[in-house]
C-alpha positions in Angstrom: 76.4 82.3 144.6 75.5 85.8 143.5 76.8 87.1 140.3 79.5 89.1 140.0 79.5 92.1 138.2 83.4 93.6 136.5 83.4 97.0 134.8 87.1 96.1 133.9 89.5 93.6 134.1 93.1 94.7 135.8 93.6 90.7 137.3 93.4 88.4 135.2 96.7 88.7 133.1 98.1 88.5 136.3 96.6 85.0 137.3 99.4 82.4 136.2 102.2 84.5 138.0 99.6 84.4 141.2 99.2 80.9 140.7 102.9 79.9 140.6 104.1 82.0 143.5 100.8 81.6 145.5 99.8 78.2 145.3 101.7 77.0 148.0 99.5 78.4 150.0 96.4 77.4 148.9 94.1 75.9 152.2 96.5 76.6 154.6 94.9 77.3 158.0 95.4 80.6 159.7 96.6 82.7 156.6 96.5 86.9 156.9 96.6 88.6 153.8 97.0 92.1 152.6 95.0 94.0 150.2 96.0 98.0 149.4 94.1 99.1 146.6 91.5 96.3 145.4 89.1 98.3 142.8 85.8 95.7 142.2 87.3 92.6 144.6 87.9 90.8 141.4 91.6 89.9 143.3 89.8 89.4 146.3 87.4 87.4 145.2 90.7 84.9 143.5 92.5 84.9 146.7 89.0 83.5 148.4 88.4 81.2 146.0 91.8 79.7 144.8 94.3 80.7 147.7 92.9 81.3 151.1 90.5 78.5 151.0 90.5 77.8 154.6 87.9 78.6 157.1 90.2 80.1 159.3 92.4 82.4 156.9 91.4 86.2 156.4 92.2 89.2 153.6 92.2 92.8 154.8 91.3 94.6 152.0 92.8 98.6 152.5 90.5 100.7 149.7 89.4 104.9 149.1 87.0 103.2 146.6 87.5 106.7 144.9 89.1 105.1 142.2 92.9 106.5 141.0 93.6 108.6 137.8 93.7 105.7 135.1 90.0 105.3 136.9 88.7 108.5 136.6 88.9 108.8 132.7 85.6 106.4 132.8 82.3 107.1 133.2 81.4 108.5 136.4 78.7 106.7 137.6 81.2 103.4 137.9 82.8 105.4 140.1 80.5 106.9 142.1 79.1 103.2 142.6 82.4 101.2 143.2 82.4 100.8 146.6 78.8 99.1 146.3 79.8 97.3 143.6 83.1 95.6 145.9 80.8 95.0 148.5 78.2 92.9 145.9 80.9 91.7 144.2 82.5 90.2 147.5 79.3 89.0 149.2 79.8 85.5 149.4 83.3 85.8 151.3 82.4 88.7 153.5 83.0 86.7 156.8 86.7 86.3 155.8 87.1 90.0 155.2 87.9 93.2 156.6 87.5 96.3 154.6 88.9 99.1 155.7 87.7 102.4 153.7 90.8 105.1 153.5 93.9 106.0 152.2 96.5 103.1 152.9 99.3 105.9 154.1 96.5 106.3 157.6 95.0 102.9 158.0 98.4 101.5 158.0 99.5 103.2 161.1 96.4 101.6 162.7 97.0 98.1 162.1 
């Protein structure tokens, strides 16, 4: 498994909450999930490993991977690599995912 690499950490917190209204659905076949705005894939990459743990369930992940205004106070280089990053960062699922690069308001009306 290839490492994972976080610049910041805007999951974890929310973890147990995922956990208790989620876990239901851990390993059941078939799942679709949705995925506007996922920053590293450090959500993603939860919802693979502890959620949609099936082969045949799938996460659409909808992403500008431009970052938002809380994300553009940081250094710019983590920005100008974050769509990279995702994709490294998400590597070992990338057969269960489809990311679609754009503003959610557009891709939406495509799916």
């Amino acid at each position: 498994m290839a490492p994972k690499e976080y610049t910041a950490d805007w999951f974890s917190s929310y973890i147990p909450t995922w956990t208790e209204w989620l876990g239901k659905f851990r390993g059941k076949a078939n799942l679709q999930f949705l995925e506007i705005g996922a920053y590293e894939g450090m959500a993603t990459c939860w919802l693979l490993d502890n959620i949609l743990t099936d082969d045949k369930s799938r996460i659409i992940v909808i992403d500008t991977f431009e970052g938002s205004m809380e994300h553009r106070e940081r250094d710019e280089y983590q920005l100008d690599a974050l769509y990279d990053r995702f994709m490294r960062n998400i590597a070992n699922h990338r057969a269960k995912i489809s990311v679609m690069r754009g503003r959610s308001q557009w891709i939406l009306r495509t799916i």
